[in-house]
Structure formats: structure tokens, C-alpha cells
C-alpha positions as CSV (number, residue, x, y, z in Angstrom):
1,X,-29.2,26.4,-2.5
2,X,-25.8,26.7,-1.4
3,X,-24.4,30.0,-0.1
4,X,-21.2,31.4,-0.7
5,X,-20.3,31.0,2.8
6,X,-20.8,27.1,2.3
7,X,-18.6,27.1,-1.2
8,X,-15.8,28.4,0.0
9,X,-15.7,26.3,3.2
10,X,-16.5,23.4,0.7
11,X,-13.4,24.7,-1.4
12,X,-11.2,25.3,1.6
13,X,-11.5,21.5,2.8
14,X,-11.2,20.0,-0.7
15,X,-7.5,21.9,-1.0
16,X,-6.7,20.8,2.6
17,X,-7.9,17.5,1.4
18,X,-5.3,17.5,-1.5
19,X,-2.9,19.0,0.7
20,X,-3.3,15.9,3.2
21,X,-3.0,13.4,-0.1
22,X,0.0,15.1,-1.6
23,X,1.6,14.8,2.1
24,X,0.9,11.2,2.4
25,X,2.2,10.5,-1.1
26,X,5.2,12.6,-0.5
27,X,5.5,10.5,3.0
28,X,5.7,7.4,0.8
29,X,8.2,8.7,-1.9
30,X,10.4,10.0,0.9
31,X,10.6,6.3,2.8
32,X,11.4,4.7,-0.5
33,X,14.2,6.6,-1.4
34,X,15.7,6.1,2.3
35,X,15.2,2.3,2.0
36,X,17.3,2.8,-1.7
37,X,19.9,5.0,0.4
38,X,20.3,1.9,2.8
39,X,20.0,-0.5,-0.1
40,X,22.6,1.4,-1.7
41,X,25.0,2.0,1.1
42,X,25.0,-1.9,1.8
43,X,25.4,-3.1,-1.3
44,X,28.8,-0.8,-1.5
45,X,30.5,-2.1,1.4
46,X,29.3,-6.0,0.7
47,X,30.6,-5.6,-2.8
48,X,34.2,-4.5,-1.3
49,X,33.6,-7.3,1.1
50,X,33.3,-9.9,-1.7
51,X,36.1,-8.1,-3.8
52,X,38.6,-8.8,-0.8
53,X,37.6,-12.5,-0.3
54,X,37.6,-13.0,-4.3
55,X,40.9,-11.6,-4.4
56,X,42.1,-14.0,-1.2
57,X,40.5,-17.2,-2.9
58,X,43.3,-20.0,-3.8
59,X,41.5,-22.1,-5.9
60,X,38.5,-23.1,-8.0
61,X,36.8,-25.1,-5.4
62,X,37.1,-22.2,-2.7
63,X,36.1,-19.6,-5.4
64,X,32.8,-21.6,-6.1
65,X,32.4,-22.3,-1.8
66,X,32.5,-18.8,-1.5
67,X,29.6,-17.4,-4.3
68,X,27.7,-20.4,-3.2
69,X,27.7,-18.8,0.0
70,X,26.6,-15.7,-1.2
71,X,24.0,-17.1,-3.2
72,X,21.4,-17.3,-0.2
73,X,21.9,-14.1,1.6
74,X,21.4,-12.4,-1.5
75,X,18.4,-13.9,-1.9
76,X,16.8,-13.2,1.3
77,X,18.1,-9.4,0.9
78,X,16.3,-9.4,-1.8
79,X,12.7,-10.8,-0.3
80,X,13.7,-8.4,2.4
81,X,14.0,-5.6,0.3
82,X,10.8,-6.7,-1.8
83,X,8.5,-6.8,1.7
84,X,10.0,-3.7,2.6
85,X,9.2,-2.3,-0.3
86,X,5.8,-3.5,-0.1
87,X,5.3,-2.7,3.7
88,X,6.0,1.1,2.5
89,X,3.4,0.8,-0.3
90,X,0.9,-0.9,1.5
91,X,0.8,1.4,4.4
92,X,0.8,4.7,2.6
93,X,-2.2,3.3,0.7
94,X,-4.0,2.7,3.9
95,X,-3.3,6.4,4.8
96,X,-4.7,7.7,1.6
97,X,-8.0,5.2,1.8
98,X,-8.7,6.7,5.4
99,X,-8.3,9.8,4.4
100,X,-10.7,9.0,1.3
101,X,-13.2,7.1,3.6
102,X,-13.3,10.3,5.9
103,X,-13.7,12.5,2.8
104,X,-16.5,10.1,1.8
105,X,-18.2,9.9,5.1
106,X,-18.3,13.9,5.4
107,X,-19.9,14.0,1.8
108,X,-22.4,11.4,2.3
109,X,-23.4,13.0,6.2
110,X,-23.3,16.4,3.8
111,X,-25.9,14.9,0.9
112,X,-27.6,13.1,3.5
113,X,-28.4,16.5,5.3
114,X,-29.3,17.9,1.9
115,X,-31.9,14.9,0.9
116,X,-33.4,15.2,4.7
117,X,-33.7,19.8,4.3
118,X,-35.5,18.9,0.6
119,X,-37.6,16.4,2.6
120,X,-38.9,18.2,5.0
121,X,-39.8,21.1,2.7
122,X,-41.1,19.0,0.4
123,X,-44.4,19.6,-1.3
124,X,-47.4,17.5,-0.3
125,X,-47.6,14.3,-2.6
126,X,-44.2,13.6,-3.3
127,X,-43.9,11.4,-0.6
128,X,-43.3,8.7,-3.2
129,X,-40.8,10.3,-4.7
130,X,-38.9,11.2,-1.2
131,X,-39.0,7.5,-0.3
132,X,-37.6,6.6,-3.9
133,X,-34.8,9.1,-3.3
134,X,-34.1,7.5,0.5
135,X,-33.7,4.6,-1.2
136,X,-31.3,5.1,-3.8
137,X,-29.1,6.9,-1.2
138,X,-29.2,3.8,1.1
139,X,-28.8,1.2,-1.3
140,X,-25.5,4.0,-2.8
141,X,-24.2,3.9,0.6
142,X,-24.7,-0.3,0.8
143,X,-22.9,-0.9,-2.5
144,X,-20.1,1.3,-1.6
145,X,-19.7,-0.7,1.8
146,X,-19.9,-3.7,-0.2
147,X,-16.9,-2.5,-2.7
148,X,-14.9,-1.5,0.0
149,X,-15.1,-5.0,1.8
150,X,-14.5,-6.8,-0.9
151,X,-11.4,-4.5,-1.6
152,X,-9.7,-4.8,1.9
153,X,-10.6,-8.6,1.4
154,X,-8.2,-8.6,-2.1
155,X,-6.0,-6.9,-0.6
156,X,-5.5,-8.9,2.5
157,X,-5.5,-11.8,-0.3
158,X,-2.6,-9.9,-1.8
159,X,-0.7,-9.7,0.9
160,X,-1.1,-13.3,2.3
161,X,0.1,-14.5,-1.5
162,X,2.9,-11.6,-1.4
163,X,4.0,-12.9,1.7
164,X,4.1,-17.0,0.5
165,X,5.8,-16.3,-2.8
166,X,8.7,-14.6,-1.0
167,X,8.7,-17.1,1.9
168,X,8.6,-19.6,-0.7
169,X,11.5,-18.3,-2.6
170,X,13.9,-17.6,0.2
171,X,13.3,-21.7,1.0
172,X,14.0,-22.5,-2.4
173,X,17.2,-20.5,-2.3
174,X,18.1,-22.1,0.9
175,X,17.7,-25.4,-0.5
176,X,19.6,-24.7,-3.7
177,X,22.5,-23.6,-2.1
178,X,22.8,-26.6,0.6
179,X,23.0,-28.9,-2.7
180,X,26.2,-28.0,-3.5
181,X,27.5,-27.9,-0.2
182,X,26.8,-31.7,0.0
183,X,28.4,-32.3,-3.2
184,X,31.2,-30.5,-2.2
């Protein structure tokens, strides 16, 4: 039986635990919207850079030189922008899933220390049923390792892919806009 002692210090580090989430999420949010700022605050001055060399431009082969040259460094800004974007994500989900695994790992030690007091003041011939519950606990605790594996494994997966498609596209870019260089 639990004492009141021992439900409010359960209490007390399930807020802190919120706390700590809300923090980490907040963390996240916060490194977004700087990476916007920045985003934002480029794209104003490159926009008045490409408004003055418009305006300079002589004639239609110069005009089309000059967005072709664009054409690439956009594209790479934009990878950029999508594996920041993803570096922020990424990392402030492995914040939350440690602090998650340490909120796990303190609940199971807690259960586990519950399951071994009921053992030990168990009554004679239910040694059966303490194995049984030993058991369940330890094949609880196997699956959830197993999950978790797996997860980091999909999400290495993820990343590996993530990071293919955008180096992938920045090449394609970069070949597409040598094309009409050549031509031209």
C-alpha cells in the first residue's frame, strides 16, 4: 500500500516530468522559429539582390543566364533548410525519448521493487504464482527493449533515406542547370 508520503513524491516527479517535456518541446519550437527568422532575413536581402541584377539585365539571353543561375542555389537552400529542419526535429525527439526512457526505467526499478516486497511477504504456496508474475514482468521489460530497437533502427532508416533524397535532389538540380549552360 502506498503512503501518502510516496503519492505525493510520485506526483511531485510526474509534474517535474511534464515540466522537463514542455521545456524540451518549447526548446524545439523556439529553434524553429530562429531558423524561419534567418530563412526570412535571407530571403529579403537575396530577393533585393535578384531585383537589382533583373533590373541591370540587357537582354533575353542574359535574363535567362541569370535565373538559371539561381536555379541551383535555391535548390540547395532549400535541402539545407529541409535537413536543418529535420536536424531540429530529430534532436529534440531524442531529448524527449531519454527523458521517457528515464521515466520508464524509474517506473519499472519502482514495480520491480513492488513485485519483489509482495514476494517476499508472500504466503506459502504461491510460489507458482510469484514465478508466473516474474515472468510476465521480464518478458514486459524484453518486448519493450525489442520496440525500442526496432524504433531507433527506423529511425536511423529514416534518416539515411532523408538524407539520399535531399542529396539526390540537390545533384539533380545541379545537373539541370549545367544543361542549359552548355546549350547556351
Amino acid at each position: 500500500m502506498l503512503t501518502a508520503e510516496q503519492l505525493l513524491a510520485n506526483h511531485k516527479a510526474n509534474v517535474a516530468t511534464l515540466f522537463d517535456l514542455g521545456q524540451k518541446a518549447f526548446e524545439g519550437v523556439e529553434k524553429v522559429l530562429e531558423l524561419n527568422l534567418q530563412v526570412a532575413k535571407t530571403t529579403m536581402d537575396e530577393v533585393a539582390e535578384h531585383t537589382k541584377a533583373v533590373l541591370a539585365v540587357k537582354d533575353a539571353q542574359e535574363l535567362l543566364a541569370l535565373q538559371t543561375s539561381l536555379l541551383q542555389p535555391s535548390a540547395e537552400k532549400a535541402a539545407a533548410y529541409s535537413r536543418h529542419l529535420y536536424d531540429i526535429a530529430s534532436s529534440t525527439s531524442t531529448e524527449v525519448s531519454k527523458l521517457a526512457e528515464s521515466q520508464i526505467a524509474e517506473a519499472q526499478k519502482k514495480f520491480m521493487s513492488v513485485v519483489d516486497n509482495a514476494v517476499k511477504n508472500a504466503p506459502a504456496g504461491t510460489e507458482n504464482a510469484v514465478v508466473m508474475v516474474k515472468s510476465a514482468v521480464a518478458a514486459a521489460n524484453n518486448a519493450f527493449d525489442t520496440v525500442q530497437k526496432a524504433a531507433k533502427q527506423a529511425a536511423d532508416v529514416a534518416e539515411a533515406n532523408f538524407q539520399a533524397i535531399t542529396n539526390t535532389a540537390v545533384k539533380a538540380t545541379q545537373s539541370a542547370t549545367k544543361a542549359p549552360r552548355k546549350a547556351a
